[in-house]
C-alpha positions as CSV (number, residue, x, y, z in Angstrom):
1,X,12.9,-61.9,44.6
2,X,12.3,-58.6,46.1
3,X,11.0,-60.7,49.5
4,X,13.8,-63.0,49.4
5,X,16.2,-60.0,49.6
6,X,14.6,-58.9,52.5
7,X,14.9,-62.0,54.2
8,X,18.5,-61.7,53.6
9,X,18.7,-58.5,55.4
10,X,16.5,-59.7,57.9
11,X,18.4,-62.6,58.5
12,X,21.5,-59.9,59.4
13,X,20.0,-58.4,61.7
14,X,18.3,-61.5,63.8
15,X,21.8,-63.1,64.0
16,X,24.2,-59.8,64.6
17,X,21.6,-57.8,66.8
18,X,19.1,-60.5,68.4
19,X,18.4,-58.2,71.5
20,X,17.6,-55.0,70.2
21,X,14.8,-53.6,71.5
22,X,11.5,-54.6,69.7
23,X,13.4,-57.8,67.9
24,X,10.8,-60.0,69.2
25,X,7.8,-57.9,67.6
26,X,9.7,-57.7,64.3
27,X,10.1,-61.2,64.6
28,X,6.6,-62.2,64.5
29,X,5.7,-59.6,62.3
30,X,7.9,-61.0,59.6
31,X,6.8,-64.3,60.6
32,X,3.2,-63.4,59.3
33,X,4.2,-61.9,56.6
34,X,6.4,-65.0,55.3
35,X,3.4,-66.7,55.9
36,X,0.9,-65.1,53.9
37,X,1.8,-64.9,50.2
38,X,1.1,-69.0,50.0
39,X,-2.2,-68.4,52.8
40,X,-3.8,-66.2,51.0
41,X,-2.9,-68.1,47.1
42,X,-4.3,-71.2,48.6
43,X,-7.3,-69.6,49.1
44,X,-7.2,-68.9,45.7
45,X,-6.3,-72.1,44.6
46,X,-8.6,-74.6,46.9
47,X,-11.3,-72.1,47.5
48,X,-12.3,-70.6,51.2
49,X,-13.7,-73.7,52.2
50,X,-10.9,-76.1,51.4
51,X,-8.6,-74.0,52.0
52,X,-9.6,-72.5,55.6
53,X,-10.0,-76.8,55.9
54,X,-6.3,-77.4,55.3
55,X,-5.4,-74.5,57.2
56,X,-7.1,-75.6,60.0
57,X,-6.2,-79.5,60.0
58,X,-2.2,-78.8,59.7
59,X,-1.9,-76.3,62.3
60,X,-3.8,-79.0,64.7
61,X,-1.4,-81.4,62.9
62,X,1.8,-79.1,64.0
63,X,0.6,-78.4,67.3
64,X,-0.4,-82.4,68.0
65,X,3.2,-83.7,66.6
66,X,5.8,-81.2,67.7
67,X,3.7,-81.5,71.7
68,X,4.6,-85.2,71.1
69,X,8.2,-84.5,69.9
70,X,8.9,-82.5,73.0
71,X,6.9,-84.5,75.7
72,X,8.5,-87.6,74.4
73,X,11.2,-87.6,71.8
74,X,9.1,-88.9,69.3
75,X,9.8,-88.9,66.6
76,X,12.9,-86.3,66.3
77,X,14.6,-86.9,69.5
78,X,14.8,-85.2,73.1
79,X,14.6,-81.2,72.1
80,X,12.7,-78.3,73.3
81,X,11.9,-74.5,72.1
82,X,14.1,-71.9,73.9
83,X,12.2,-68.6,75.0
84,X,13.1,-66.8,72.0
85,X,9.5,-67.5,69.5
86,X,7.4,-66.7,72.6
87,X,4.4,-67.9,74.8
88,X,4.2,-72.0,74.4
89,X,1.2,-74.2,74.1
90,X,0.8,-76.0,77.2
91,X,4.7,-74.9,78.2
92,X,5.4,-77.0,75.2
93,X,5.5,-75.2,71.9
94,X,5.1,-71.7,70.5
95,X,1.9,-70.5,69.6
96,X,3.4,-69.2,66.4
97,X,4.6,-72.6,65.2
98,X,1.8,-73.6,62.4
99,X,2.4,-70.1,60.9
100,X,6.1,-71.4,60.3
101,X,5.4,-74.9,59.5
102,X,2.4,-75.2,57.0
103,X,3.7,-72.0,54.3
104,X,6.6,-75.1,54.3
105,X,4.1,-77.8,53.7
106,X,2.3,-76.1,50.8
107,X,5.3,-75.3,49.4
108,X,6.9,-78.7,49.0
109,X,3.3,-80.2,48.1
110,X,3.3,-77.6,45.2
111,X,7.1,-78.1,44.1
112,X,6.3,-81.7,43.6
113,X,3.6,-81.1,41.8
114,X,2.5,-84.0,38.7
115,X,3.2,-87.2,40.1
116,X,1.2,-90.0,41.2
117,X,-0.3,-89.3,44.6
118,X,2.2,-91.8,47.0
119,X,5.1,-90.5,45.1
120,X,3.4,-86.9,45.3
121,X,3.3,-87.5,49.7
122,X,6.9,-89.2,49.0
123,X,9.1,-86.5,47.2
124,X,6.7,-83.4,49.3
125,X,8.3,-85.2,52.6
126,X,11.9,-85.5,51.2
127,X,11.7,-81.7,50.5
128,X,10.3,-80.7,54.1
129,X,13.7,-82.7,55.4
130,X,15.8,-81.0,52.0
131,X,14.5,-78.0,54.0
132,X,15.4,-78.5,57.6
133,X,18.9,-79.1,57.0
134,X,18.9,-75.6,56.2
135,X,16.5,-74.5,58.9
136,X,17.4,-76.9,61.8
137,X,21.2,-75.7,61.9
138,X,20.7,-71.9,61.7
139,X,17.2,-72.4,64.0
140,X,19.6,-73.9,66.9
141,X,22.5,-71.7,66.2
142,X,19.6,-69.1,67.2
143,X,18.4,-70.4,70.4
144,X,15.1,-71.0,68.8
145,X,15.3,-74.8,69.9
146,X,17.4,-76.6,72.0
147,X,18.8,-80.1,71.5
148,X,20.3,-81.0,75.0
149,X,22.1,-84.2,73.9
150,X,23.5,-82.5,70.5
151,X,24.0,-84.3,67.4
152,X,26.6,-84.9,64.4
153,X,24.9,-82.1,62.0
154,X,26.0,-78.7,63.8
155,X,24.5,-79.7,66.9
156,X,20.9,-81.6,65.4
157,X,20.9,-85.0,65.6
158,X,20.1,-87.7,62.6
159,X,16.9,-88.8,64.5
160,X,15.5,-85.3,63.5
161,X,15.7,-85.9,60.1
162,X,14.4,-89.3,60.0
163,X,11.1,-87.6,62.2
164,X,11.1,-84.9,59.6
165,X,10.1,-87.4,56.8
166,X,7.9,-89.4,58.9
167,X,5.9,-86.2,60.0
168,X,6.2,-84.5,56.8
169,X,4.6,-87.3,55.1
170,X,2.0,-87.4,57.1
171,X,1.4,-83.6,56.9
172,X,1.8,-84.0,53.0
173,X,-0.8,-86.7,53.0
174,X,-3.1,-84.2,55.3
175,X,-3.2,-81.5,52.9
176,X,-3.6,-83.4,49.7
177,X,-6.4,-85.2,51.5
178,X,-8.2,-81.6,52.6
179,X,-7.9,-79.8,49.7
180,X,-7.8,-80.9,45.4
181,X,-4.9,-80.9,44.1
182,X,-5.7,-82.2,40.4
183,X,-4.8,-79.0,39.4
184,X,-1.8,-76.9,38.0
185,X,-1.0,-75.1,41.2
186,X,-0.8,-71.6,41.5
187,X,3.1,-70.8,41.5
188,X,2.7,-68.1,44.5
189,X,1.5,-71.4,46.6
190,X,5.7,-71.6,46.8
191,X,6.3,-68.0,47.4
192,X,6.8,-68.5,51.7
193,X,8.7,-71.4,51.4
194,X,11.0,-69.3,49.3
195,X,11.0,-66.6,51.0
196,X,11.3,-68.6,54.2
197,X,14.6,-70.5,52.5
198,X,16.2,-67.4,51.6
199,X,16.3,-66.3,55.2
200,X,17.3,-69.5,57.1
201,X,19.9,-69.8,54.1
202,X,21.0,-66.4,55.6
203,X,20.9,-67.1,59.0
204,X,23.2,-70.3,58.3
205,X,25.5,-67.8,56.0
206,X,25.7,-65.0,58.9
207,X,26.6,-68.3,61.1
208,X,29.2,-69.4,59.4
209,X,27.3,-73.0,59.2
210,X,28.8,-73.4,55.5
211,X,27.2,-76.4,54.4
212,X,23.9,-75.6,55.6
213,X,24.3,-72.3,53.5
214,X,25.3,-74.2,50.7
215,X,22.1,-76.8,50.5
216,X,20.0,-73.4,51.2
217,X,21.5,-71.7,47.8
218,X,20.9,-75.4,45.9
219,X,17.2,-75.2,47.9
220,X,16.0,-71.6,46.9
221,X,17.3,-72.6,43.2
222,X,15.0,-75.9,43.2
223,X,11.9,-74.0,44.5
224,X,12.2,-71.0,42.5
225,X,12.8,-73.4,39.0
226,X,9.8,-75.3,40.2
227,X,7.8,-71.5,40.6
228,X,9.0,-70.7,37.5
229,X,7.9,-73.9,35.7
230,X,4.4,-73.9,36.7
231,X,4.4,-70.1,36.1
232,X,4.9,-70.9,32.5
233,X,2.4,-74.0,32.4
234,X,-0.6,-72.0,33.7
């Protein structure tokens, strides 16, 4: 809870003063620190080996399909990252962008925790797209990424979405297949998607994007009930 309120505060400050000097350094630094809690209880939870597995095969996952998505359109539609999150891949996406993206994949694989293993992939890839309609909005309002043609959902278009669950099943499906998940999982595996919630949720607040703020609150109440629960199952 403690993290989350930072978030919040950070979240202010990136939307109200986004060019004061060293923003960009405290932006990465907070990006790795969002990122760890769930990195290093993974570890805990698969093992090194698995673990550093996973790691490894959704990054290459993130890098492979958000290339595609900006060399093509496939599958979210015609976007591209603005200069804000740094140095690209290839001119194509930012180096940082598995230390965003997989805290959010472990954290919707461990939320949807207990069911059979295709509704398991299933309900993990409805909560990566629950999530982006609180990240996408407050992400653009940013600069972060760029949709030239615009869309119906404060500027992101539907076709986003519909890639979100495509990809996110298939990054669901990655990590379950890389690492065993038979067990209860640890409830800190959740703790960067959380944390990462409670700031987006902030950014869309600070916006004004109201019902992007709104699905954030319901979002950050879902995962931290799910935290909870398997807190009290261990």
């Amino acid at each position: 809870m403690v993290a989350c309120v930072l978030a919040v505060l950070a979240a202010f400050f990136a939307v109200r003063f986004p060019d004061v000097p060293g923003a960009s350094i405290g932006s990465y630094v907070s990006t790795f620190l969002i990122a760890l809690p769930s990195a290093v209880a993974l570890f805990g939870y698969l093992g090194p080996r698995k673990a550093l597995l996973s790691l490894l095969a959704l990054s290459a996952f993130a890098y492979a399909i958000e290339s595609l998505g900006v060399a093509t359109g496939f599958p979210y539609g015609r976007f591209f990252y603005g200069d804000a999150l740094g140095p690209t891949v290839a001119g194509l996406v930012p180096f940082l962008l598995p230390v965003s993206y997989v805290p959010l994949v472990i954290g919707a694989v461990a939320a949807t925790w207990g069911v059979p293993r295709l509704l398991h992939v299933a309900f993990s890839a409805l909560v990566l797209v629950w999530m982006d309609t609180v990240l996408d909005p407050g992400a653009t309002s940013l600069g972060f990424w760029v949709w030239p043609e615009g869309g119906a959902y404060y500027g992101v278009p539907a076709s986003n979405f519909a890639g979100w669950l495509l990809s996110g099943a298939l990054a669901a499906a990655l990590l379950l297949a890389t690492g065993r998940w038979s067990e209860r999982p640890r409830p800190a595996l959740l703790d960067s998607a959380a944390v990462s919630t409670a700031f987006w949720t902030a950014v869309a607040a600070f916006s004004g994007l109201a019902l992007p703020t709104l699905i954030g609150i319901a979002l950050l109440v879902f995962l931290l009930t799910r935290r909870a629960y398997l807190h009290e199952t261990k």
